[in-house]
C-alpha positions in Angstrom: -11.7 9.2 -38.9 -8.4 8.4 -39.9 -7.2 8.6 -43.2 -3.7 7.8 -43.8 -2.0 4.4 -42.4 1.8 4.2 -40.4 2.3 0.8 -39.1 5.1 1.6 -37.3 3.0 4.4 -35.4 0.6 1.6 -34.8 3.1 -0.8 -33.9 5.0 2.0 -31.5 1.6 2.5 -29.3 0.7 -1.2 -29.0 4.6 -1.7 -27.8 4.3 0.8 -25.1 0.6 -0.2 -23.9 1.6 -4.1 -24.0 4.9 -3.0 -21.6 2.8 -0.9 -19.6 0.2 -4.5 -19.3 2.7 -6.6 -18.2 4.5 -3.9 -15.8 1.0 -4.1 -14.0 0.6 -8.3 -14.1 4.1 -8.4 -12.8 3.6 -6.0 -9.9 0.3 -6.5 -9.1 0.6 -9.9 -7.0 3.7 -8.6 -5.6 1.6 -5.6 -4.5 -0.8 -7.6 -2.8 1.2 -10.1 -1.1 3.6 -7.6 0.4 0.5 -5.5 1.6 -0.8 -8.5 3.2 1.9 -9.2 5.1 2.2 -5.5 6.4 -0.9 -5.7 7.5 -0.4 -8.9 9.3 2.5 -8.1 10.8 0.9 -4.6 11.8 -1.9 -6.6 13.6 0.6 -9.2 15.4 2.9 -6.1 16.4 -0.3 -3.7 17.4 -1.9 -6.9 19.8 2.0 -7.9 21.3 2.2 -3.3 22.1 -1.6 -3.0 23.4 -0.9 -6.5 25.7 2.4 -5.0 27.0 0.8 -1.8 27.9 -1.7 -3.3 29.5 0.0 -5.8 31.8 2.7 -3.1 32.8 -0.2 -0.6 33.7 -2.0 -3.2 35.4 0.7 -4.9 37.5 1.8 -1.5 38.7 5.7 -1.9 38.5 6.8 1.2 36.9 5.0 3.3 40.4 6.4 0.7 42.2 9.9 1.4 40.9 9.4 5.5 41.1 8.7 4.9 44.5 11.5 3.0 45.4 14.1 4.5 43.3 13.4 8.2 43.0 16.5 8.3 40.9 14.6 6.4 38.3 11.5 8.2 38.0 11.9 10.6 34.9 12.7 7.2 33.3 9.6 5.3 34.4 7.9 8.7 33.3 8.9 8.2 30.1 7.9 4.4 30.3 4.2 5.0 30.9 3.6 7.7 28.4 5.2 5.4 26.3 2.3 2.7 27.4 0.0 5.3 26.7 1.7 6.5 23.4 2.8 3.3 21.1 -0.8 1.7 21.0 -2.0 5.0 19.5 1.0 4.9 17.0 0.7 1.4 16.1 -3.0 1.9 15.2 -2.3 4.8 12.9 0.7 2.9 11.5 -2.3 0.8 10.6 -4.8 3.1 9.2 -1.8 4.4 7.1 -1.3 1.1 5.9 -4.7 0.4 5.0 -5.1 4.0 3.1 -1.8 2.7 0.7 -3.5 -1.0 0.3 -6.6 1.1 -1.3 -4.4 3.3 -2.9 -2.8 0.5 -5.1 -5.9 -1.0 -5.8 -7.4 2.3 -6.9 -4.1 2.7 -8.7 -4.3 -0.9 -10.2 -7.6 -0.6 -11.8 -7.1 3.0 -13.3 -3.9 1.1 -15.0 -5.8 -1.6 -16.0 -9.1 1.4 -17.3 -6.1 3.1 -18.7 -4.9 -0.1 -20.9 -8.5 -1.5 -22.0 -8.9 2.6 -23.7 -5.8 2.3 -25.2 -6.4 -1.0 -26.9 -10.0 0.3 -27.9 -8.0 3.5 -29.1 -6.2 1.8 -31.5 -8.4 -0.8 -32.6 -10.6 2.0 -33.2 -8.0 4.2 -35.5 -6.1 1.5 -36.7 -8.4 -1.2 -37.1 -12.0 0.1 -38.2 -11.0 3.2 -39.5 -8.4 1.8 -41.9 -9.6 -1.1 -42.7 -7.3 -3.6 -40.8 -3.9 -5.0 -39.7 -0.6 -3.9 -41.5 
């Protein structure tokens, strides 16, 4: 229990947590809008990469062109692992992206844990311990 009173102790820890409140009100919309459009424009780009691969593999024009222009295959090579590569990369661009959206939110709501104790802290020590405000 606390004993002795400084309001400007008092006043110093409700400063900080009330900055630290409205750093997470102003961030946290933000935080979540921007995420949702990553992922949106994750999903657009991922369905546009898997389509292209797809159509190229099936329509057969890089073999097509390695067969026809020798001089060309170590390009078209490259072009089908590509195919074969950039689906794979887009997904795990989007799993990544997914793992940070859940990592604000986790973040976010130990912020807000973190607030609620500090205000129940000092109503505690401040408040019912010494008998009220100022």
């Amino acid at each position: 229990m606390l004993t002795t009173r400084s309001s400007d102790t008092e006043a110093q820890i409700r400063t900080n947590e009330e900055r630290l409140g409205a750093a997470v009100e102003s961030a946290e919309p933000e935080l979540r809008a921007a995420m949702a459009k990553v992922s949106q424009l994750l999903t657009g780009l991922a369905t546009g990469v898997a389509a292209h691969s797809r159509a190229d593999a099936s329509i057969g024009l890089l073999k097509d062109v390695s067969r026809d222009a020798p001089r060309l295959s170590a390009d078209t090579r490259k072009l089908e692992l590509d195919h074969r590569q950039l689906p794979l990369l887009t997904s795990e661009l989007r799993q990544r992206a997914n793992r940070l959206e859940a990592d604000i939110e986790d973040l976010i709501t130990r912020l807000r844990e973190h607030e609620q104790l500090a205000q129940r802290v000092v109503y505690e020590a401040y408040v019912t311990d010494l008998g009220g405000e100022g």
